[in-house]
C-alpha positions as CSV (number, residue, x, y, z in Angstrom):
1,X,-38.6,18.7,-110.5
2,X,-36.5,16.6,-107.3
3,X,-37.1,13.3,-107.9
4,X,-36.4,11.1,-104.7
5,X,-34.4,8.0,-105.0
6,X,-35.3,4.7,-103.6
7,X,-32.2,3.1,-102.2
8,X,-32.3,-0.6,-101.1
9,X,-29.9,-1.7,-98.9
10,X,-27.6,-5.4,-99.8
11,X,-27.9,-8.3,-97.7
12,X,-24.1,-8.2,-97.7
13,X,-24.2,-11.4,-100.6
14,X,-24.4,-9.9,-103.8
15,X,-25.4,-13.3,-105.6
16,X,-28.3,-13.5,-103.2
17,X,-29.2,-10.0,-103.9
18,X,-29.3,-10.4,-107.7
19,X,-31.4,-13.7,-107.2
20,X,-29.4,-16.5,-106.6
21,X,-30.9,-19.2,-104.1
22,X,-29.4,-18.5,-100.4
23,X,-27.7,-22.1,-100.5
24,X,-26.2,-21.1,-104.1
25,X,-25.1,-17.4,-103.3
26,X,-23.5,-18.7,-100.3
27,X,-21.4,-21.3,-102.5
28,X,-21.1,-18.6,-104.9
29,X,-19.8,-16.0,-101.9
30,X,-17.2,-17.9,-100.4
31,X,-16.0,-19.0,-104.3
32,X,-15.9,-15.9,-104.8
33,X,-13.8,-14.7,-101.3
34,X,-11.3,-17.1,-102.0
35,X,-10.4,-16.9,-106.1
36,X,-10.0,-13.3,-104.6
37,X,-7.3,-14.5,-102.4
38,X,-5.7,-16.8,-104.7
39,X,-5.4,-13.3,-107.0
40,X,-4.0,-11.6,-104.2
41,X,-1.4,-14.0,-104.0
42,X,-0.2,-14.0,-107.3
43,X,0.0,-10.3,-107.8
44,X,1.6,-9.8,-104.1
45,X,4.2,-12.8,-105.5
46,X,5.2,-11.1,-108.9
47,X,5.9,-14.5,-110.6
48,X,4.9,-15.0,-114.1
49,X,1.2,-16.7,-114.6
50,X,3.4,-19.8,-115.5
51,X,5.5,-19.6,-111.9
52,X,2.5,-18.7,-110.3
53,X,0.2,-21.7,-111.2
54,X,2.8,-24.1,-110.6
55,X,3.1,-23.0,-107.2
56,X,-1.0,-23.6,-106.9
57,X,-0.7,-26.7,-108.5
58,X,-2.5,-26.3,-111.3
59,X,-1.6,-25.3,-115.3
60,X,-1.5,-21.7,-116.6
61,X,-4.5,-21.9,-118.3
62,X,-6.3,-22.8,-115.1
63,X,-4.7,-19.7,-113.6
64,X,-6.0,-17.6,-116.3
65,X,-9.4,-18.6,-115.9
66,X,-9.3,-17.6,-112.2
67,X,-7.6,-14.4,-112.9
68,X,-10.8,-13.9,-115.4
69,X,-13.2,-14.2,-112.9
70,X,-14.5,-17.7,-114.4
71,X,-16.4,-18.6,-111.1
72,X,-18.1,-21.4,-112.3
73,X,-14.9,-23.2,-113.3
74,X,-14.1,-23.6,-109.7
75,X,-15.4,-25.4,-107.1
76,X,-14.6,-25.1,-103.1
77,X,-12.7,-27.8,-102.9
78,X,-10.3,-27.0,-106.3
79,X,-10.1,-23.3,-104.7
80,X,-9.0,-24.7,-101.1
81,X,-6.3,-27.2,-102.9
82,X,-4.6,-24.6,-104.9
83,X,-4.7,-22.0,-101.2
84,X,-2.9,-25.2,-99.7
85,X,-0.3,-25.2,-102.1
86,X,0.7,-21.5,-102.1
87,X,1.1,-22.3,-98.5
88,X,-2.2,-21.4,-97.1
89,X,-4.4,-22.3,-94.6
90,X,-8.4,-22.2,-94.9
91,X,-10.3,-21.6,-92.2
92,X,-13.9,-22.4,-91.9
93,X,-16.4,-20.4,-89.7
94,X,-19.9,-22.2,-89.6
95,X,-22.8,-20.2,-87.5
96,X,-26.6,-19.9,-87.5
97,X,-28.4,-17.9,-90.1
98,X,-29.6,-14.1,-88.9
């Protein structure tokens, strides 16, 4: 016997699709875009977590807990400071709601 599957389609924010308030999955989304970044930049740099962190301005430790996915050690702000300091720029895009 076929069984059909249902398939539900994202809204494109996965902490809003696994329950998350739409003003918290957004926060959580755009945490989440930029600890990706910050990653990006450390592997792409090949320095040593130590090196690394120094160059975001913050301690190994802190580092670790970003390369670990700790999201809720992290807040916009903290994420946009350490970007600055690798040499980055933030940009922010603000538009109405579909």
């Amino acid at each position: 016997m076929t069984e059909k599957l249902k398939i539900t389609h994202g809204s494109g924010n996965v902490f809003l699709d696994i329950g998350f308030s739409k003003a918290e999955a957004e926060n959580l989304k755009l945490r989440a875009e930029l600890m990706m970044r910050i990653e990006d930049f450390y592997r792409k740099s090949k320095m040593t977590q130590g090196a690394a962190a120094r160059a975001l301005g913050v301690g190994q430790p802190r580092l670790n807990d970003l390369l670990r996915g700790k999201i809720d050690k992290f807040s916009l702000d903290a994420l946009v400071n350490m970007l600055g300091h690798a040499g980055m720029r933030v940009e922010l895009k603000v538009k109405k709601a579909a």
